[in-house]
N, C-alpha and C positions, 0 to 999 in steps of 0.2 A: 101615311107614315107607318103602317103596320109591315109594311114589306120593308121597313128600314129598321125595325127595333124586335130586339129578342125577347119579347112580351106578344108581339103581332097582331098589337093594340093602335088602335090613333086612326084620325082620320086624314086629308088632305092637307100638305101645306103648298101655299101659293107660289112659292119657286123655290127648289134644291138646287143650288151650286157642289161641283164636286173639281174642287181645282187637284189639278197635276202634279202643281209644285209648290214651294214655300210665295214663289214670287205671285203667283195668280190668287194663293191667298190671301196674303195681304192686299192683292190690287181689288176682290171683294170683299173685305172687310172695309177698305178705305172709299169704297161706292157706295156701300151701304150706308156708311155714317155720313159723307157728304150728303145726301138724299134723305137724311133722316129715317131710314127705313130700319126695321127692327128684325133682327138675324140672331142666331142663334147656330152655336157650335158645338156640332156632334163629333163622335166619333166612329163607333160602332155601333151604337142605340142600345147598348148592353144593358144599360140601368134604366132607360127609360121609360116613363108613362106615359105615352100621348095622348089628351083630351080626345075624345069623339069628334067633335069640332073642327081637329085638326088644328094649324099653326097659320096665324096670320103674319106674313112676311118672308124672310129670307132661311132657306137650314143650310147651314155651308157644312157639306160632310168631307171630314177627312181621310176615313178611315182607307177610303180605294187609291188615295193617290199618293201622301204625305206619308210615306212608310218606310221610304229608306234606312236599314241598318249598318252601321261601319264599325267594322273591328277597330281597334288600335292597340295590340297588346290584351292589356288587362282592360281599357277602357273600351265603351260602348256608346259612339252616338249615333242615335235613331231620331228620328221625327217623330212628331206628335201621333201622327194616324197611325204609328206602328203597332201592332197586336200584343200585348203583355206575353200572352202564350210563344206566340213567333219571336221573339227577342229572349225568354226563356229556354228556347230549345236550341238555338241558336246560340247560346252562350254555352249552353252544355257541352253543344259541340265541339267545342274549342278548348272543352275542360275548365270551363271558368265556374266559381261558385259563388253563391251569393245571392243568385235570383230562384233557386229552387222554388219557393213560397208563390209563388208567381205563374210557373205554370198549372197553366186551369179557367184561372182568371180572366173570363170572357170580356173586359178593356183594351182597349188603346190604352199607350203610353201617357198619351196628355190626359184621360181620364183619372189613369190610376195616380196621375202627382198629383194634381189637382185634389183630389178626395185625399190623400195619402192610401191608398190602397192596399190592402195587407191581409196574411192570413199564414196559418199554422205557425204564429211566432217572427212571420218576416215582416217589415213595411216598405213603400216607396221611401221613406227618408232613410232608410239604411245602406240602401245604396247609389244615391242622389250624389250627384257630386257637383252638376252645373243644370242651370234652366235656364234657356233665353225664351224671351215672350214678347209679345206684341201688348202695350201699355194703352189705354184710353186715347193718348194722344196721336197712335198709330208710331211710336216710338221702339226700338228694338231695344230691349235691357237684356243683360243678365244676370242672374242671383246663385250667389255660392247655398250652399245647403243649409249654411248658419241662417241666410236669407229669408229663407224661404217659410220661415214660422208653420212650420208641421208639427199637427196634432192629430191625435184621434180624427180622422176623416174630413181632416182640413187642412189648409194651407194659405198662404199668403195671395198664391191665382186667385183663391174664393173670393178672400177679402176686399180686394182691390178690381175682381171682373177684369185680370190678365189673359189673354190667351197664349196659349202654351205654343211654343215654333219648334222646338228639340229641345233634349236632355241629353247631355251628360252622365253614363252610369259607371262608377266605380267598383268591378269584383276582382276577387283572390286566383289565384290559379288553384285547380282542387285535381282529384282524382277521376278520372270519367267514370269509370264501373260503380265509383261510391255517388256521385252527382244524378248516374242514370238509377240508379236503384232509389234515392231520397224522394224522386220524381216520378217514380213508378209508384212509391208509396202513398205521396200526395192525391198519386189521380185515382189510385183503389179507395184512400178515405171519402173522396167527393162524390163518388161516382156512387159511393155504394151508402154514403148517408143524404146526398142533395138530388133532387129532383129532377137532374138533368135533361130527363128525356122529355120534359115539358114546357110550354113557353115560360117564362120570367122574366122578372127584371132583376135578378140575385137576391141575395140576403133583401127581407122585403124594411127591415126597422134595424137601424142601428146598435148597438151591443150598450143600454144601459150601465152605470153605473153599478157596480157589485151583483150585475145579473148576469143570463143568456136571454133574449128576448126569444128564441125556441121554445125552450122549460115553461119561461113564463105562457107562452099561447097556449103551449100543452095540458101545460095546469091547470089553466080556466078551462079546460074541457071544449078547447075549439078546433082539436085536431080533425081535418076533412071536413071543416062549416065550408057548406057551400053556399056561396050569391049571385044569382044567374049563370055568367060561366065561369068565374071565377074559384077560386077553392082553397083552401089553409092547407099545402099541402101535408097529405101520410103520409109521407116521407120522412119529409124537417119541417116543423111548424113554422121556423124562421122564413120560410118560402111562402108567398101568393104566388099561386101559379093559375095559368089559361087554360083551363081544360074542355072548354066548347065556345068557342068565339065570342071569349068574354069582353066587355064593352070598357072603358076605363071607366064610368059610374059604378059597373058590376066590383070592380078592384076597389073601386074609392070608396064604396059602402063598406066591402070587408076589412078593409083595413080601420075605418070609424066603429066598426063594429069590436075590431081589436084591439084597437086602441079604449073604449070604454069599458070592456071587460076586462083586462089588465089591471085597468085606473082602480076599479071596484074593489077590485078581489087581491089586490097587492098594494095599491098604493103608490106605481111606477108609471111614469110616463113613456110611450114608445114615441120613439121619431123616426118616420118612413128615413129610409136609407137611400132607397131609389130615387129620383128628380122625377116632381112631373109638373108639365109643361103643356101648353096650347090651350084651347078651348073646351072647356068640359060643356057637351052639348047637351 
């Protein structure tokens, strides 16, 4: 799984499916569950942790086949494996605004509704306007935006274990010269405060209440603690990043190690951001 996730962490899982279309998705997810067998849906591995161990059962990836984008005017539907980034530049192109926030953001579409996805001020529920999903019972629904009970890095998919089939995006007509300038702005901020040129799995802890969980690592004095390959990065403390083929134990330690120094020294809880998943060997 490391050759699937942008941490370039994990070990083996016992079969990836990478369907074509919406149809062959759903016809492996409805195998899987007839068969009882335990699958799991990615998209880009952008947030992901994978066990050492690897992953026992099915990873059905989206991100290379389920990516279709279609204009319609001001609307925007795309499939779930479509890239946040690619649906962002894409929109600009057209002079639409509204998704600026968005480019950068190393997700898929179905990831970032899913978490509610966001940054510099923007979220996935700001320009949400329809999600159709795939329900437990292998049922196709859709949910207007009201629907969809988005929060701070959550959503109704969480809730309920939906899987995401397309969206719906609603943006404004804008200015191109001011849209490609907002967008050039965003990527000089990221680029020159986040760690990009190292493995991750993004922002490594969610953005506590009344804090930055960055300030807060920095504070405790754990900027650059290293744990085998692991490392807090200098950069943005908010980042664990991979700096020598670090193992996901190596990640799981530093991040219990910053999660207890935090607890001590402020009295704040972090909650990894990132999803981790398979076998911690």
């Amino acid at each position: 799984m490391k050759n699937h996730t942008s941490f370039k962490i994990g070990g083996p899982v016992d079969l990836m499916i990478i369907p074509q279309n919406e149809g062959q998705l759903i016809d492996a997810i409805s195998l899987c569950r007839e068969h009882d067998l335990d699958f799991f849906i990615m998209g880009n591995g952008s947030n992901l942790l994978v066990g050492d161990g690897g992953i026992r059962g099915v990873v059905i990836k989206i991100s290379e086949g389920l990516n279709k984008i279609d204009f319609q005017g001001t609307k925007i539907v795309c499939q779930a494996g479509a890239l946040l980034t690619a649906v962002s530049r894409r929109a600009a192109e057209q002079s639409l605004t509204g998704m600026e926030f968005a480019n950068g953001i190393p997700g898929t579409i179905g990831g970032g509704v899913t978490m509610n996805a966001g940054a510099y001020g923007g979220e996935m529920k700001d320009i949400i306007k329809k999600v159709r999903v795939l329900d437990k019972d292998n049922n196709i629904l859709e949910y207007t935006n009201e629907e969809m009970n988005f929060r701070y890095r959550g959503s109704r998919v969480m809730d309920e274990g939906l899987i995401i089939l397309s969206v719906e995006i609603g943006l404004e007509e804008g200015n191109y010269e001011k849209i490609k300038e907002t967008m050039r702005d965003l990527t000089h901020r990221r680029t020159s405060k986040q760690p990009l040129e190292l493995p991750s799995g993004g922002s490594t802890f969610k953005r506590p209440v009344g804090h930055y969980a960055g300030k807060l690592i920095e504070d405790s004095g754990l900027k650059g603690l290293i744990k085998g390959g692991a490392q807090v990065s200098d950069k943005h403390c908010g980042f664990v990043v991979n700096i020598d083929n670090a193992t996901c134990k190596d990640v799981l330690d530093l991040i219990s190690i910053i999660q207890k120094t935090v607890r001590d020294k402020f009295n704040v809880e972090l909650e990894p951001e990132i999803r981790i998943i398979g076998e911690i060997a």
